[in-house]
N, C-alpha and C positions, 0 to 999 in steps of 0.2 A: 148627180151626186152619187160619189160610190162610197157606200157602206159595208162592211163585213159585218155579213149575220150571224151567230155562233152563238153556243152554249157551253157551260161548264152543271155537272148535277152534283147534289150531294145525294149519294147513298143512306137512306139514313139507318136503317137496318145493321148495314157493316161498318158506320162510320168512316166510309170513303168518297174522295172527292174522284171524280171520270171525268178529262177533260172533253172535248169535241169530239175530239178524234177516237179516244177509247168508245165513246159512246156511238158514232155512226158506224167506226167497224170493227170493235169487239162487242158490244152489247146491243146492236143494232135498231138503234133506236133511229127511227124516220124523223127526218127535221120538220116534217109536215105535222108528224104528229104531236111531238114531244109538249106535254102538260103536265103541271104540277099535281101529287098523289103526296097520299100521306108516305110513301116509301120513296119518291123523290123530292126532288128541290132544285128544280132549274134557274141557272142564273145566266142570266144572257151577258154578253160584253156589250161595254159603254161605247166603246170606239177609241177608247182614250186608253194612254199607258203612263205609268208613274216615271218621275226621275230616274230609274233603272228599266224602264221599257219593260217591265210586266205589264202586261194585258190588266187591266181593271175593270172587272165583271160587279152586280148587283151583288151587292152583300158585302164586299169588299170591306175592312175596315184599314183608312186611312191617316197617316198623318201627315199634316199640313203646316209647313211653315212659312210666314207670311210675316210684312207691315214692320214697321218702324218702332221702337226694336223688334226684332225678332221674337214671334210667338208661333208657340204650338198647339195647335190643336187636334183631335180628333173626332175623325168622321166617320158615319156607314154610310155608302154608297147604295141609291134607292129610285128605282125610278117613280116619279110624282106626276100625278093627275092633278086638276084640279081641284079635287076635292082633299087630297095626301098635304097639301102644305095650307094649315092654316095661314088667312089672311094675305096669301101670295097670291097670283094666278101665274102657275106656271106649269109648264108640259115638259119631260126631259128625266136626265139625269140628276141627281141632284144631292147633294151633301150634307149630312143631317148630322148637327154635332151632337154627339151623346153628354155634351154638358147642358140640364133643361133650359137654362138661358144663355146659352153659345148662342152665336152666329151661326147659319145656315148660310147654304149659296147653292149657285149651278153647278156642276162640273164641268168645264169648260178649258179651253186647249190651254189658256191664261195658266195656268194652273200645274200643267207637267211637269216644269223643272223644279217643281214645290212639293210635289205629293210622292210618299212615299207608303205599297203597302205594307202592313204590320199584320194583317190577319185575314179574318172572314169570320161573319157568325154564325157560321156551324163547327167551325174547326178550332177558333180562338175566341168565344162567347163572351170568356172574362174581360177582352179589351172593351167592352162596351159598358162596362161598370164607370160611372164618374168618376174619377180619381180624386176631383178636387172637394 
């Protein structure tokens, strides 16, 4: 199984985002080392890319269209232990609607030509307010 390991951080001091690549070779952060501090925010990639092939990293907020009619929802993108998802057992990536009684699910390849991102919650916080 091949996987790409990588990170994306948020700065949070300057309110910028560093992709991988800024961060291994302009801010030279060791991939060995790299942990969350109150002055970063590492967010690793899922594997996965939305219906326009962005990369989809943790924290990611997504929308999703799905089912018969057509409905939309939105999600943050989180990776889950088993202790992170009541009542489930599940290990992964995983899609948490910001509506308290939405639907949840995995992140899963099922899913690419449906997802689209809208944000992240450091950079676009408000999308994670319930609309409904």
């Amino acid at each position: 199984m091949n996987r790409e390991i990588k990170f994306r951080a948020w700065f949070v001091e300057s309110q910028v985002m560093y992709s991988w690549e800024d961060l291994i070779n302009n801010i030279g952060i060791s991939s060995t080392t790299f942990v969350e501090t109150e002055a970063w925010k590492p967010m690793q990639y899922t594997g996965r890319k939305d219906k326009n092939s962005k990369e989809i990293y943790d924290g990611h907020i997504v929308k999703l269209c799905y089912g018969i009619p057509r409905t939309y929802d939105t999600f943050v993108i989180e990776y889950a232990d088993d202790e992170s998802v009541a009542d489930i057992s599940v290990s992964g990536w995983w899609m948490r609607n910001i509506r308290p009684n939405g639907v949840s699910g995995s992140l899963c390849k099922t899913y690419e030509n449906d997802l689209e991102i809208i944000g992240d919650r450091h950079t676009t916080p408000q999308l994670l307010e319930d609309k409904q």
